[in-house]
C-alpha positions as CSV (number, residue, x, y, z in Angstrom):
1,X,189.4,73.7,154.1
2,X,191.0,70.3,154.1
3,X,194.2,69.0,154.4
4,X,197.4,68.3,156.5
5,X,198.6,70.6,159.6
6,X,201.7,70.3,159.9
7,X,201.7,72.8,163.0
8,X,200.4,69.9,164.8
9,X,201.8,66.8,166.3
10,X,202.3,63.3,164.6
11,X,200.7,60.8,166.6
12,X,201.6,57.3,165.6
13,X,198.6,54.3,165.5
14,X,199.2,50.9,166.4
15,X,198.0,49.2,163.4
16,X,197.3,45.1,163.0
17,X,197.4,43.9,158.8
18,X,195.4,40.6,158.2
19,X,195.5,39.3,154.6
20,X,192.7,36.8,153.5
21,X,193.5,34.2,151.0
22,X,193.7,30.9,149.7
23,X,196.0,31.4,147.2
24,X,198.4,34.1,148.8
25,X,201.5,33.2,150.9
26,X,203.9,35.6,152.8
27,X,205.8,35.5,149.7
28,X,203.5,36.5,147.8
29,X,201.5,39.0,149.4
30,X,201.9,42.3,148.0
31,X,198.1,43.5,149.0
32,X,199.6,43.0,152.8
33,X,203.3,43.9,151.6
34,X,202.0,47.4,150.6
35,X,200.1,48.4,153.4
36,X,202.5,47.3,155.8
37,X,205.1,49.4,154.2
38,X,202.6,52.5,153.3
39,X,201.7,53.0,157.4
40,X,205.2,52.2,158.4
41,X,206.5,55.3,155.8
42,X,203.2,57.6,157.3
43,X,205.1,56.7,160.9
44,X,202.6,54.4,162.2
45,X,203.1,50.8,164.1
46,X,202.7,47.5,162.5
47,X,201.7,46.0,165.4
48,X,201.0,42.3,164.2
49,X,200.6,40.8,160.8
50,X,199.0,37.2,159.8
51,X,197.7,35.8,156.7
52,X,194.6,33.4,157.3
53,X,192.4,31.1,154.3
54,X,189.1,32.5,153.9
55,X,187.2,30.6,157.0
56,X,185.0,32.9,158.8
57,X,186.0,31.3,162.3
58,X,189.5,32.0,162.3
59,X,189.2,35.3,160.5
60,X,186.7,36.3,163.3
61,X,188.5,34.6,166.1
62,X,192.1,36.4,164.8
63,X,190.3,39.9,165.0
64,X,188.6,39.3,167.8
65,X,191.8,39.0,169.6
66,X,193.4,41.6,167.8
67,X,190.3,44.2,168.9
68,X,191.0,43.5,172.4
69,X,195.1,43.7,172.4
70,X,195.6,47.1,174.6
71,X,198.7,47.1,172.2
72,X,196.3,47.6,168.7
73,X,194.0,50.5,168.0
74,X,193.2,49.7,164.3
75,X,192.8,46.5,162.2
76,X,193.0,46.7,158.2
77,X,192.2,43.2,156.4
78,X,193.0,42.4,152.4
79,X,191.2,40.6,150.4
80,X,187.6,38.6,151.0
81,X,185.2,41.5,150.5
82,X,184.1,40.2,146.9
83,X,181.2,38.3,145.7
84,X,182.4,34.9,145.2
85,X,181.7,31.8,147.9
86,X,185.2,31.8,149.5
87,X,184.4,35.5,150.1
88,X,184.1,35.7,154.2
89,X,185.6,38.2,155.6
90,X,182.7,40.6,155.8
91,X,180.5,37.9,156.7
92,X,183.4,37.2,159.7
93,X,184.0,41.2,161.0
94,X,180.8,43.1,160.1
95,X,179.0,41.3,163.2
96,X,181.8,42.9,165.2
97,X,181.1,46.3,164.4
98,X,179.2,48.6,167.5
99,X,179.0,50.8,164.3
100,X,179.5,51.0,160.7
101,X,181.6,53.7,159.1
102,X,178.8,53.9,156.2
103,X,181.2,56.7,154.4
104,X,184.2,54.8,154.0
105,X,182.5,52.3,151.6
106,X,180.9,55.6,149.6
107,X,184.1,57.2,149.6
108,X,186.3,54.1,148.7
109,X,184.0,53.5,145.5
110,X,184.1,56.8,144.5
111,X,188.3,56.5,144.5
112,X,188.2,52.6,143.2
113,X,185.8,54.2,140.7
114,X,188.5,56.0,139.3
115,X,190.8,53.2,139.2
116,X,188.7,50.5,137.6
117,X,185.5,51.7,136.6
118,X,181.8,49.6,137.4
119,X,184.2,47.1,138.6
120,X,184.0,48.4,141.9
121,X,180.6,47.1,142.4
122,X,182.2,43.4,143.2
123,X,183.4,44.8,146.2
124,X,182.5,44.8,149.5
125,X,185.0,47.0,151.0
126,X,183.9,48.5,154.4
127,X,184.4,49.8,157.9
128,X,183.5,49.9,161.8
129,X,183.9,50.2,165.1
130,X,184.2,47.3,167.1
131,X,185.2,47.9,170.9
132,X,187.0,51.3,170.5
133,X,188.6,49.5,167.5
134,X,188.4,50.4,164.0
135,X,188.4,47.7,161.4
136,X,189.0,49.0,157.6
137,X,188.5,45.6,155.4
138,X,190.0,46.4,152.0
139,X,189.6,44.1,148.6
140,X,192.7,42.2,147.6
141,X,194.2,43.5,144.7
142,X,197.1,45.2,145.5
143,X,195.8,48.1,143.6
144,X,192.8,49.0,146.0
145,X,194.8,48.5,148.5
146,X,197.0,50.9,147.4
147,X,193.6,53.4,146.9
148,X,192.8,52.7,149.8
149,X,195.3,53.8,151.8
150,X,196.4,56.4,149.7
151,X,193.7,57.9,149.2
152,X,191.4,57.8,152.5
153,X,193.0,56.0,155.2
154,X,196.4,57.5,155.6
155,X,194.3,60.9,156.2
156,X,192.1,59.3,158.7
157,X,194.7,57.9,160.8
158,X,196.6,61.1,161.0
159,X,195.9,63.2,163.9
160,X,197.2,66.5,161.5
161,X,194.2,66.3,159.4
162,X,191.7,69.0,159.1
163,X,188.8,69.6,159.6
164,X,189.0,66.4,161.2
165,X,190.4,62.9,161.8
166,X,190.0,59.4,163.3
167,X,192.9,59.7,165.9
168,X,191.5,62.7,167.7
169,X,188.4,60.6,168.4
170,X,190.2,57.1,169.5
171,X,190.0,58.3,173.1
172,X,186.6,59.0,173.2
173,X,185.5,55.6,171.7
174,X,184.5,54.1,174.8
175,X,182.5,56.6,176.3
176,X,179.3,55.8,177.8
């Protein structure tokens, strides 16, 4: 069975948002608007928030920082997992990851599936672990954003999930 204990305690992440765009400004960036709102309601941190152009270096470099902030335990980026040239952000992160979440891709198409059909195979949207971090990069329409969250990450990042979640594992990231 799957689902939500509520027997058992909340346990809030410390979560960094990174929107990549050239178009997108803070007032207009409701991929980043809605999942800074979405972990704040679940009871999690927002722990920083930037918006960057699509340039791999300063994606990278931002993130980079970010993974090693005791004060972050989980990145989520918006926007530059699609096909076109400005594209970068999975070209900037995925050489990060110690290890690739391989599910969270086959699970978010499954749900983004459902939302907008053979579409989803212009995205890129993945997941890893980079230093005891995890880094969810999302697409940038608002809507798989919204999927996204919604859908798998909220459960994920809430130590109350059965049969089991991402939290309960955060301490043991850096085992060797």
């Amino acid at each position: 069975m799957h689902g939500t204990n509520d027997k058992l305690e909340f346990v809030p992440v410390k979560i960094a948002v990174l929107t990549v765009s050239d178009t997108r400004t803070a007032e207009n960036d409701t991929s980043g608007d809605a999942i800074a709102s979405r972990l704040q309601e679940a009871g999690h941190i927002l722990a920083a928030r930037s918006l960057l152009r699509d340039d791999t270096a300063a994606v990278r470099d931002l993130v980079e920082r970010w993974i090693d902030n005791k004060d972050i335990d989980v990145v989520i980026t918006t926007g530059g997992t699609g096909l076109t040239g400005r594209d970068v952000t999975v070209e900037a992160l995925r050489p990060l990851f110690d290890k690739e979440l391989e599910g969270f891709s086959v699970i978010f198409h499954q749900v983004s599936f459902k939302s907008v059909g053979l579409s989803t195979l212009q995205s890129r949207a993945c997941a890893g672990l980079a230093r005891g971090k995890f880094i969810f990069l999302l697409p940038g329409s608002t809507g798989a954003v919204k999927d996204g969250w919604d859908q798998i990450i909220k459960f994920q990042l809430d130590a109350r999930y059965r049969p089991c979640n991402l939290v309960e594992l955060m301490p043991r990231l850096m085992e060797q």
